[in-house]
C-alpha positions as CSV (number, residue, x, y, z in Angstrom):
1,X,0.0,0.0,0.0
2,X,1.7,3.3,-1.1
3,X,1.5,6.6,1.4
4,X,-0.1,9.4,0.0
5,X,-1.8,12.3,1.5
6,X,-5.7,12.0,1.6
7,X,-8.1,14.7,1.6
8,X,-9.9,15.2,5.0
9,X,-13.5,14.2,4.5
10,X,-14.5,17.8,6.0
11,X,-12.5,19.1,2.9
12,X,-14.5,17.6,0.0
13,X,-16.7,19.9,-1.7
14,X,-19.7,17.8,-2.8
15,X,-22.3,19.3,-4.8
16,X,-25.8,17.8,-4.7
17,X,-28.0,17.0,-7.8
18,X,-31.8,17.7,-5.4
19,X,-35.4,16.7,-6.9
20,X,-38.0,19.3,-6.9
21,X,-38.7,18.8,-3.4
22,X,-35.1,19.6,-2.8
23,X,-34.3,16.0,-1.4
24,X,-31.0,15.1,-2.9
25,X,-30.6,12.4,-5.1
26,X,-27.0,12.5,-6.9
27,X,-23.9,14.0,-5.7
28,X,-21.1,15.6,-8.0
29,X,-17.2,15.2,-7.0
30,X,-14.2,16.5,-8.3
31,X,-12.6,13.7,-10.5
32,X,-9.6,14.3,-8.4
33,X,-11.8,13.7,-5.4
34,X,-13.2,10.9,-6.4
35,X,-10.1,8.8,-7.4
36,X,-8.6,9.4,-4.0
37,X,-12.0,7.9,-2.4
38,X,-11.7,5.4,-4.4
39,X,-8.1,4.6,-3.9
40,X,-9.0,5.0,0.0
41,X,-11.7,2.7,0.0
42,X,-9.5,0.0,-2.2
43,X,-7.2,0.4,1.0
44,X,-9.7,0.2,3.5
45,X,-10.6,-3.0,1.7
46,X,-6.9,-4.5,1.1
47,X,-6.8,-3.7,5.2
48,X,-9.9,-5.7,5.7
49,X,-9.2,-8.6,3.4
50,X,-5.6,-8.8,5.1
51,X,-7.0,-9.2,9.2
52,X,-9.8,-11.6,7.3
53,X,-6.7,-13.8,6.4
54,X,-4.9,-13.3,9.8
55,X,-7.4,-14.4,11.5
56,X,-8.7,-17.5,9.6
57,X,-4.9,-18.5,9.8
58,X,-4.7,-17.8,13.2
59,X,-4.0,-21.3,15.3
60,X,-7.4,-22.5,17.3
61,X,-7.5,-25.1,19.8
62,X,-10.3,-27.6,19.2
63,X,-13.5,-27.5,21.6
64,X,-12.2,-31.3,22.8
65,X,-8.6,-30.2,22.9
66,X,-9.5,-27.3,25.3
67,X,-11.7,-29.4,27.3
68,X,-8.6,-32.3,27.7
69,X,-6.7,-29.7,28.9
70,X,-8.9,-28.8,31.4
């Protein structure tokens, strides 16, 4: 995963496509914006994916193996 500076959420200027009740249905980004989300969220996912496999290949006593030991 490389290091690069991400764009505080706060900072993203989002602007809202609204219905004509004014309830907003589409939001407009900055392409630049947008690729950094997306490259954020491909982290957040990488990061996910990564403790998924740690902890399947973590070692687990057995049920009977804890109890034997008891």
């Amino acid at each position: 995963m490389k290091k690069k500076n991400l764009v505080a959420l706060s900072a993203i200027k989002a602007n809202f496509i609204v219905d004509a009740k004014g309830k907003k249905k589409q939001v407009v980004l900055d392409i630049e914006q947008f690729e950094e989300l997306l490259e954020t969220l491909e982290d957040y996912y990488d990061i996910a994916q990564a403790a998924v496999k740690k902890h399947k290949a973590a070692s687990c006593d057995s049920l009977e193996n804890v109890k034997a030991q008891s």
